[in-house]
C-alpha positions as CSV (number, residue, x, y, z in Angstrom):
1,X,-26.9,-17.9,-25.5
2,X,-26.6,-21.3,-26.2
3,X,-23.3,-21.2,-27.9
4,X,-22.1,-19.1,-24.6
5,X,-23.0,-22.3,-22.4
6,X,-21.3,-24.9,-24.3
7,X,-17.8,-23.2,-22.9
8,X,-19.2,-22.9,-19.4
9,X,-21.8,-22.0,-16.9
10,X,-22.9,-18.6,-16.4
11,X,-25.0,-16.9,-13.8
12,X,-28.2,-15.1,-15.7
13,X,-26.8,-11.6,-14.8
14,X,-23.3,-12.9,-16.5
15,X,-25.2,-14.1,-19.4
16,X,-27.5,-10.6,-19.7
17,X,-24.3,-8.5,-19.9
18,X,-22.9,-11.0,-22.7
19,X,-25.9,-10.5,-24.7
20,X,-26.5,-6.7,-25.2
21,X,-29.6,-5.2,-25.7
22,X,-31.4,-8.6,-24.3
23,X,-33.7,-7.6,-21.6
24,X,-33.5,-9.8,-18.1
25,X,-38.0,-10.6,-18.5
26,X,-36.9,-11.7,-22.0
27,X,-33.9,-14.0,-20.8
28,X,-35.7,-15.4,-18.3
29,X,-38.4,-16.3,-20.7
30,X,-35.8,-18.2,-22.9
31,X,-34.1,-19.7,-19.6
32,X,-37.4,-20.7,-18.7
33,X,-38.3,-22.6,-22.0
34,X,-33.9,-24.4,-22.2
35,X,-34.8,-25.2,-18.6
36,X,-38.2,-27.3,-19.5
37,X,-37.1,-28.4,-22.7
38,X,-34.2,-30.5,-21.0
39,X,-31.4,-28.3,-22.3
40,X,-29.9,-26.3,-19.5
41,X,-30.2,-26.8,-15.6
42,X,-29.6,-24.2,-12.7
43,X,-27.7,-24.8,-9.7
44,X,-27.1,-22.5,-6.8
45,X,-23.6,-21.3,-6.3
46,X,-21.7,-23.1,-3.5
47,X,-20.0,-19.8,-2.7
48,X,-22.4,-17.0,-2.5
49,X,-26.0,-18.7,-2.1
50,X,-27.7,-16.0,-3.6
51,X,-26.4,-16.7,-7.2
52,X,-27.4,-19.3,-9.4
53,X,-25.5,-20.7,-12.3
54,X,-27.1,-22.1,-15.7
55,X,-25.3,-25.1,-17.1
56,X,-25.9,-26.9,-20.5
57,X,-27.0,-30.5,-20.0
58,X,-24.2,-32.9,-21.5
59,X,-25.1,-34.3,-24.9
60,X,-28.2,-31.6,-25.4
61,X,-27.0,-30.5,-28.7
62,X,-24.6,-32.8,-29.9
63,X,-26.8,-33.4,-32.7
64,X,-26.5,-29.4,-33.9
65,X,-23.0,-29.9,-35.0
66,X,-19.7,-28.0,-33.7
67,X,-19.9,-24.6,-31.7
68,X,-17.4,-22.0,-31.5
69,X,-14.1,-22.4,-31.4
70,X,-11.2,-20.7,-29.0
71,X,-7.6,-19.7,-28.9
72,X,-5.3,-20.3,-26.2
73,X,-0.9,-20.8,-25.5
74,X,-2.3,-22.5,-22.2
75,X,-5.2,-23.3,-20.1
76,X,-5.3,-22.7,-16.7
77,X,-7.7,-24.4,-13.9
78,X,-8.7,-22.6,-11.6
79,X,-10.5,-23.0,-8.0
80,X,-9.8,-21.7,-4.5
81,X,-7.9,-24.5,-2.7
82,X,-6.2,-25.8,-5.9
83,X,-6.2,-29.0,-4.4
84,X,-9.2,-31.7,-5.8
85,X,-11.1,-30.0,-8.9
86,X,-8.6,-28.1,-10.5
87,X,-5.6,-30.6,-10.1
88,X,-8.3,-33.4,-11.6
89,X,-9.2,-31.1,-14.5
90,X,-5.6,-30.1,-15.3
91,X,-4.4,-33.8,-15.5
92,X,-7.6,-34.5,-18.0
93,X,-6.8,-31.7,-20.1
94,X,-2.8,-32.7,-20.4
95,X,-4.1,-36.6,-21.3
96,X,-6.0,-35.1,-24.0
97,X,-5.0,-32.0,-25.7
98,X,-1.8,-30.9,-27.2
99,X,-2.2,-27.2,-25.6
100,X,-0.8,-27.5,-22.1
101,X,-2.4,-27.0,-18.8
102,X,-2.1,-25.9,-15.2
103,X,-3.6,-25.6,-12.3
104,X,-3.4,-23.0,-9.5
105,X,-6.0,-21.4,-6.5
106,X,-7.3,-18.6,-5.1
107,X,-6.5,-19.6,-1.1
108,X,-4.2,-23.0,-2.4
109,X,-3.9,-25.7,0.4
110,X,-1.0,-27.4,1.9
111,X,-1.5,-30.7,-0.3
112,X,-3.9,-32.4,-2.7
113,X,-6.7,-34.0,-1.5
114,X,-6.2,-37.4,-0.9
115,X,-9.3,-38.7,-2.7
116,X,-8.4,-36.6,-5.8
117,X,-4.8,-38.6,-5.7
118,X,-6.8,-41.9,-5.3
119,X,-9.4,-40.8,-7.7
120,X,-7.4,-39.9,-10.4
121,X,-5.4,-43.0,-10.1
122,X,-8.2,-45.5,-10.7
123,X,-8.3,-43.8,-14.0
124,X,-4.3,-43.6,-14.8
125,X,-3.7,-40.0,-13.9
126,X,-1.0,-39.2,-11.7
127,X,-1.2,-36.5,-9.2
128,X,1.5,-37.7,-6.3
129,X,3.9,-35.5,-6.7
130,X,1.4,-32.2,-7.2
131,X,1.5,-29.4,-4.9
132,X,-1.0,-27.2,-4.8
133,X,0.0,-23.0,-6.1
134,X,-1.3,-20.0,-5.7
135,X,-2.7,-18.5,-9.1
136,X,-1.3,-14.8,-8.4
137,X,1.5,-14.1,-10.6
138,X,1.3,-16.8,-13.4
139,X,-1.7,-15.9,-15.7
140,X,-0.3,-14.5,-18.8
141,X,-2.4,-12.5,-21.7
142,X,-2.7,-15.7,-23.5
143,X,-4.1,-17.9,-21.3
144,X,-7.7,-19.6,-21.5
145,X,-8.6,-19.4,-17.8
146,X,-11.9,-21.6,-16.3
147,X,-12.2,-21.8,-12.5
148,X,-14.2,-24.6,-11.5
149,X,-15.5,-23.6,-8.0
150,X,-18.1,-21.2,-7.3
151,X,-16.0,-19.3,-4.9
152,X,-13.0,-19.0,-7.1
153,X,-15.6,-17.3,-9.9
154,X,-16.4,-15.1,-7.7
155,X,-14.1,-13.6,-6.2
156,X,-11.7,-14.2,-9.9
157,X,-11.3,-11.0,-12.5
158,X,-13.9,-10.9,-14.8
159,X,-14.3,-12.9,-18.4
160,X,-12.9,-16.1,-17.5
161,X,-14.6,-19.4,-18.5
162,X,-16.9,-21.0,-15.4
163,X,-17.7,-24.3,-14.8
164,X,-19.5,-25.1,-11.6
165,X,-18.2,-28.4,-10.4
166,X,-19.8,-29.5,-6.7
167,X,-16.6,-29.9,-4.4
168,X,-15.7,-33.3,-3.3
169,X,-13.7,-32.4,-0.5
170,X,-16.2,-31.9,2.2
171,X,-17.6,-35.6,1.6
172,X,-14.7,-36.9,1.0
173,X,-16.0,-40.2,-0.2
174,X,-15.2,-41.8,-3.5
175,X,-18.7,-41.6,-5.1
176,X,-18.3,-37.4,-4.1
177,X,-14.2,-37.8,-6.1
178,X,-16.3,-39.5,-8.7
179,X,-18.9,-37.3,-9.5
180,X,-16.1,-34.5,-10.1
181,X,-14.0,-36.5,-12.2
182,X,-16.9,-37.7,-14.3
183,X,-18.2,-34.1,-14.5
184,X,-14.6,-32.6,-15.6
185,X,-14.1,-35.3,-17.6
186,X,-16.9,-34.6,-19.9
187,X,-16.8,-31.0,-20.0
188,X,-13.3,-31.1,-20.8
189,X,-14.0,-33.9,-24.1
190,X,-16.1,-31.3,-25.4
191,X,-14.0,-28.0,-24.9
192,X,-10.5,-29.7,-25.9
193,X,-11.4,-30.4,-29.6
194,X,-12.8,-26.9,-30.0
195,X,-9.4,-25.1,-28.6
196,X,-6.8,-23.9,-31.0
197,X,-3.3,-23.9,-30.2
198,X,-2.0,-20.1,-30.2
199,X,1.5,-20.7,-31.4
């Protein structure tokens, strides 16, 4: 279970079908104990409210060593407007790792949020010239695909990565830009070293 969290967030019903033959009174007994031990957290999903999502806390288990590891040609970020979160994580991942990213949505926008532009300048990422796309049509077989809105999870094929990132957009303030960035920027230090290049 744990190993499954430190690629991404996963509702408890995701997380049941991942591990067969676990019954849901015995995952929510383990959920349960993660949740009071400080491990994992649960937030509900800003798309369909009746779903929850359980998320490893950063820096739980760095002590336990490396995880899993992953293949990939590319990664691609995904969320519904393509135009804040995805954009953000896609310029983190292409600072960071050699395997190249992009970013794409479900419903894309016109433009890119202007606090993502402003936000990801005050940390030397450059998203001027980015224009939102919509994701139909690029995925390829090899891609490593995380959507990082509720809403883009949801209504996104099955057996892609999650990671459940609280939109900015609607607050539109710097600390709101913030809080993503800081969020992304995290989960993507921890995934990046455990990805290997598919050549």
């Amino acid at each position: 279970m744990l190993d499954l969290l430190t690629f991404g967030d996963l509702s408890p019903t995701e997380l049941q079908s991942e591990l067969v033959g676990m019954t849901s009174n015995l995952l929510a007994h383990h959920l349960n104990v993660l949740e009071r031990e400080g491990i994992v957290s649960r937030g509900r999903s800003e798309g369909d409210g009746r779903r929850t999502y359980v998320r490893l806390n950063p820096g739980a288990l760095l002590e336990l060593g490396s995880f899993a590891t992953a293949g990939a040609e590319r990664v691609v970020f995904v969320c519904s407007a393509n135009s804040a979160r995805s954009q953000l994580a896609q310029a983190l991942w292409n600072d960071v790792s050699e395997i190249p990213a992009i970013s794409a949505g479900t419903h894309p926008a016109d433009r890119v949020a202007a606090g993502a532009i402003a936000t990801a300048a005050r940390h030397g990422l450059d998203l001027a010239e980015v224009v939102p796309q919509q994701v139909d049509g690029i995925l390829r077989d090899t891609d490593f695909v995380i959507t990082v809105c509720d809403r883009a999870h949801e209504e996104f094929p099955d057996r892609v990565l999650h990671w459940s990132v609280p939109d900015p957009v609607p607050a539109s303030t710097d600390a709101a830009f913030e809080a993503a960035f800081a969020d992304l920027a995290s989960r993507v230090t921890r995934l990046a070293p455990r990805m290997l290049a598919l050549t």
